[in-house]
C-alpha positions as CSV (number, residue, x, y, z in Angstrom):
1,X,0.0,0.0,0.0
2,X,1.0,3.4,-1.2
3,X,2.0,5.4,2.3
4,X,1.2,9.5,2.2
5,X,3.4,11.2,4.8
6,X,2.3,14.2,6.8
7,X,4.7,16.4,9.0
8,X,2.6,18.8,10.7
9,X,2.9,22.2,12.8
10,X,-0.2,23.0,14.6
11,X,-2.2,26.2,15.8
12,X,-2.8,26.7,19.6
13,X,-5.7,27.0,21.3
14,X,-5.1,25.9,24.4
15,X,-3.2,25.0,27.1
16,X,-3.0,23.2,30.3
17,X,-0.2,22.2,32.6
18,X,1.1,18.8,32.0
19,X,2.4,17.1,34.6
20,X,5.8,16.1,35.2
21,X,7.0,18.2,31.8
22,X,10.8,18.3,32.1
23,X,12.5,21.5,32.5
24,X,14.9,21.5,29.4
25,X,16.1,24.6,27.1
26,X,14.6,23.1,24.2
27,X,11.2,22.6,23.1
28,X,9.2,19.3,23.3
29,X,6.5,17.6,21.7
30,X,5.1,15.7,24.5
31,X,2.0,13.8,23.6
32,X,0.2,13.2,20.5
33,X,-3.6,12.1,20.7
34,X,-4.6,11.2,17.7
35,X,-7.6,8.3,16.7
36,X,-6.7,5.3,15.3
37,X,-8.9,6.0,12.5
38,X,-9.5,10.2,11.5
39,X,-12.7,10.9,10.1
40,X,-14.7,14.3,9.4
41,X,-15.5,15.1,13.2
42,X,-12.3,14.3,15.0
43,X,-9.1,16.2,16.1
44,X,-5.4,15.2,16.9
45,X,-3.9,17.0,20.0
46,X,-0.7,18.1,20.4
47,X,1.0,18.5,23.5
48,X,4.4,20.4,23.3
49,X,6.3,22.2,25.8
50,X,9.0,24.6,26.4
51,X,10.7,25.7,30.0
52,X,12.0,29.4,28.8
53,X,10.6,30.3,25.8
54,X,7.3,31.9,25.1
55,X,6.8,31.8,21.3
56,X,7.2,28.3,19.8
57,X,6.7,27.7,15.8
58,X,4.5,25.2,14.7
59,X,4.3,24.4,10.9
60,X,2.1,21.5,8.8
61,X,3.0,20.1,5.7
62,X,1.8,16.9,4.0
63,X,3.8,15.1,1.7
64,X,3.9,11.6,-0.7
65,X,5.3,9.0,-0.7
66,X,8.2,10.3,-2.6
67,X,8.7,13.3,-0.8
68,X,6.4,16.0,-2.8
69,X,4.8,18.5,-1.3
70,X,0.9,17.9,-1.9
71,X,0.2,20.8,0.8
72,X,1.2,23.4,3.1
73,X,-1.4,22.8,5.8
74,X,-0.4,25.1,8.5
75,X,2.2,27.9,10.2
76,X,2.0,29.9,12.6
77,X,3.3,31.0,15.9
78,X,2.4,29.9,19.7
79,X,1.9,32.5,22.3
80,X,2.4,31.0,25.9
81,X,0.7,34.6,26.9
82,X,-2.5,33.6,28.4
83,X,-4.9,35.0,25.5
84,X,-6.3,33.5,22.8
85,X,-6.7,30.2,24.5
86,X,-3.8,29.7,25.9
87,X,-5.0,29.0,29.6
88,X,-2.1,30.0,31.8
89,X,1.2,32.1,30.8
90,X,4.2,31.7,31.2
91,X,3.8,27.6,32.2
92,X,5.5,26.5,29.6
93,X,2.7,24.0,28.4
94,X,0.8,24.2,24.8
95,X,-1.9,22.5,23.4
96,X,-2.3,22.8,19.4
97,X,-5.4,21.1,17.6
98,X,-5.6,19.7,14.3
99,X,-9.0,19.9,12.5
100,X,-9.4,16.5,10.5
101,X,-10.0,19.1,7.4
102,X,-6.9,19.9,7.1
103,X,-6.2,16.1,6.5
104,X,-9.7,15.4,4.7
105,X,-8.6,17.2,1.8
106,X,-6.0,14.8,0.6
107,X,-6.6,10.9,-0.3
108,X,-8.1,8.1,2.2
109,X,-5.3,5.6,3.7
110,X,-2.3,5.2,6.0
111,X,-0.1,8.3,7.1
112,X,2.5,9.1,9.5
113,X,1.8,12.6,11.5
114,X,5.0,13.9,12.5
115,X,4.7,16.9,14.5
116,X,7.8,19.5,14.3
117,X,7.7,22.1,17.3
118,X,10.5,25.4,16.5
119,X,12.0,27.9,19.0
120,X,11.4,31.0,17.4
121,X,14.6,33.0,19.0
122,X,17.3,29.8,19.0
123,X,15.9,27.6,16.4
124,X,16.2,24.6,18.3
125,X,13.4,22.1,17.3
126,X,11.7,18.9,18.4
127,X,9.6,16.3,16.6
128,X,7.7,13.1,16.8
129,X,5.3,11.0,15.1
130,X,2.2,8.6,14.8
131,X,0.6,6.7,12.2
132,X,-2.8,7.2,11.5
133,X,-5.6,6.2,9.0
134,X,-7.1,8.6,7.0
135,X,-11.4,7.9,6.6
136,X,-13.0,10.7,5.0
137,X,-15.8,8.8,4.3
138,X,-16.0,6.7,8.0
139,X,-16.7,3.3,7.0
140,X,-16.9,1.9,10.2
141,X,-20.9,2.0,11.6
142,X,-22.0,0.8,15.3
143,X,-23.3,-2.5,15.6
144,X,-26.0,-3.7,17.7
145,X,-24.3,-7.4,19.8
146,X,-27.2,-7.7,21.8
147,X,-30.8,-7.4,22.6
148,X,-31.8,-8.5,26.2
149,X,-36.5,-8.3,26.1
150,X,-38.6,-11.4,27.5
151,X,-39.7,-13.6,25.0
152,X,-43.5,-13.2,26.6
153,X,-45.0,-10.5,28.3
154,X,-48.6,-10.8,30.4
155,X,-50.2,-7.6,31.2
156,X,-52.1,-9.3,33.9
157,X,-49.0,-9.7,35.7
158,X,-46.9,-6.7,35.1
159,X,-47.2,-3.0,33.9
160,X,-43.9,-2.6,32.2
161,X,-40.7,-4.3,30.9
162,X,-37.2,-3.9,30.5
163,X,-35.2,-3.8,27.1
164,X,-31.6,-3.7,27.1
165,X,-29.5,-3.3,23.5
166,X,-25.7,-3.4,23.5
167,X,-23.6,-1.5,21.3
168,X,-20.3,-1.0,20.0
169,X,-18.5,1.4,17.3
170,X,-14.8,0.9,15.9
171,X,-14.5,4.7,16.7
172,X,-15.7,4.6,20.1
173,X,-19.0,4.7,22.3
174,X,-18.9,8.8,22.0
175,X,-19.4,8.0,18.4
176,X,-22.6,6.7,18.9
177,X,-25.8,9.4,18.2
178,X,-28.6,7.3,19.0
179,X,-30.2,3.6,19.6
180,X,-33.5,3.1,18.5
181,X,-36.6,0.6,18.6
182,X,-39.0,0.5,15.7
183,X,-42.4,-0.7,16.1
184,X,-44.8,-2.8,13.8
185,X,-46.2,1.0,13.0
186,X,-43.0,2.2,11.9
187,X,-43.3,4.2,15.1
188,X,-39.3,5.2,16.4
189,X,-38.4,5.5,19.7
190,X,-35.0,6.2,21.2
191,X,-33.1,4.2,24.1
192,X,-31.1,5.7,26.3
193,X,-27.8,5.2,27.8
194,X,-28.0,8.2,30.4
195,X,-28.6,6.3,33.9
196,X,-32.3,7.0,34.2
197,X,-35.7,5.2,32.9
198,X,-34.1,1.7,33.5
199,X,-30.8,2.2,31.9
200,X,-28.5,1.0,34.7
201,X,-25.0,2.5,34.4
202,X,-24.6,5.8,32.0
203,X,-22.8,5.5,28.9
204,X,-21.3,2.2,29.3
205,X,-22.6,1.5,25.9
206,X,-25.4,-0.4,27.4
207,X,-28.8,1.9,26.1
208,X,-32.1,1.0,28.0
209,X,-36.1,1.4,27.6
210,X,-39.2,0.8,30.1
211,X,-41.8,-0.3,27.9
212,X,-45.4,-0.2,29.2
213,X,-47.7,-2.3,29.0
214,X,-51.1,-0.7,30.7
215,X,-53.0,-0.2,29.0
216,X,-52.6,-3.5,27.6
217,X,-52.3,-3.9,24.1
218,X,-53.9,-6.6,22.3
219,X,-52.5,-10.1,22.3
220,X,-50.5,-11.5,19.9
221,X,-46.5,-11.5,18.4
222,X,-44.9,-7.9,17.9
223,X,-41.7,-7.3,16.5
224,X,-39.2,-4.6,16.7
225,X,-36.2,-3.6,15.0
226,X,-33.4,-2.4,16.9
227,X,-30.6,0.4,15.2
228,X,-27.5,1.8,16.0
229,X,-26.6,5.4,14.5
230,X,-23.1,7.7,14.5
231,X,-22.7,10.9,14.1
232,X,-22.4,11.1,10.8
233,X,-25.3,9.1,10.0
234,X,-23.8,5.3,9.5
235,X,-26.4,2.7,10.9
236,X,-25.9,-1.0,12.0
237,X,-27.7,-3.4,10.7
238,X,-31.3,-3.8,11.8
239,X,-31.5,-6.7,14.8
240,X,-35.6,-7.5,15.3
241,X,-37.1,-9.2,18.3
242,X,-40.0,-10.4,18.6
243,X,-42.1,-10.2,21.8
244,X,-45.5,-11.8,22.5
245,X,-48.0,-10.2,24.7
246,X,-50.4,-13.1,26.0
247,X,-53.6,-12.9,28.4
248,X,-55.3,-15.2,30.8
């Protein structure tokens, strides 16, 4: 596979002590957080730091496989000032974040960030790197791995039940917009995964609903269909269950 390279330089806009950052004359890229998979609604951090210097350079610039330049995605200058989102002066800690547009422009597949932090008055400089996929179009929908109902439900002896619908997405449970139930009248209504109306434990992936059952409806087999959405709109596949209401 064809491998695109990126070296990046970031804009600031924010910062926040790290702990433990070493007290050394040059700058420092510290952390990178970056998803194993970019797509359009994600961001890469960048933690750098720098013990006596308050303007750092940052620069972005992606390039092939055989070293052309295909962009110039960023430059700028870092203010460890306190304005303009940095949060404290003179601390020594920055926090730059990459919008995934700046990536999105270029072609899906594998690329290495490298991140190149400058010191604007001695020129001394820092990098470091991670490899990252590229996903513009986020092929990677939630799935629905279980659906916990009774298989029979009498109104005579209870007013409500419990459904329970298990979910997972490649990109994370915070990638996850909604879970719903369909009824045999198309009707759709959401679970929730908040801690309240049944659902045990907040978003732990888990999403829950209280159905009633009084008034009773009539007897006989009902079957729902159960959905997964992310944020972007990708769905799981439709998982039905099939509940039967009974009387005495």
């Amino acid at each position: 596979m064809r491998k695109t390279w990126i070296i990046i330089t970031i804009a600031i806009l924010a910062c926040s002590p790290e702990s433990g950052s070493p007290p050394n004359e040059s700058p420092l890229v510290t952390r990178i957080l970056a998803p194993a998979v970019v797509g359009l609604t994600d961001t890469v951090k960048i933690y750098t730091y720098d013990a006596d210097e308050s303007t750092l350079q940052i620069e972005a610039k992606i390039f092939d496989g055989d070293g052309q330049v295909l962009s110039d995605v960023w430059k700028t200058n870092l203010h460890d000032d306190g304005l303009a989102g940095d949060v404290k002066a003179n601390d020594g800690n920055y926090i730059g974040v990459i919008k995934s547009q700046a990536l999105l422009d270029h072609n899906s597949g594998f690329f290495e960030l490298q991140v190149i932090v400058t010191e604007a008055k001695s020129g001394a400089t820092d990098k470091q790197s991670v490899f990252i996929e590229q996903n513009p179009n986020r092929t990677h929908p939630p799935e629905v791995i279980l659906v916990t109902a009774p298989d029979t439900v009498n109104p005579s002896l209870v007013s409500e039940f419990l459904i329970t619908v298990t979910v997972s997405d490649p990109d994370g449970l915070g990638d996850i917009a909604s879970v719903t139930r369909t009824t045999p009248s198309n009707l759709v209504l959401a679970l929730r995964d908040d801690g309240v109306n049944g659902d045990a434990t907040a978003h732990d992936g888990v999403y829950s609903e209280r159905v009633s059952v009084n008034p009773s409806p009539p007897a006989g087999s009902y079957t729902f269909t159960f959905k997964a959405t992310d944020r972007i709109g990708l769905q799981s596949a439709a998982i039905p269950k099939t509940i039967v209401i009974i009387s005495n």
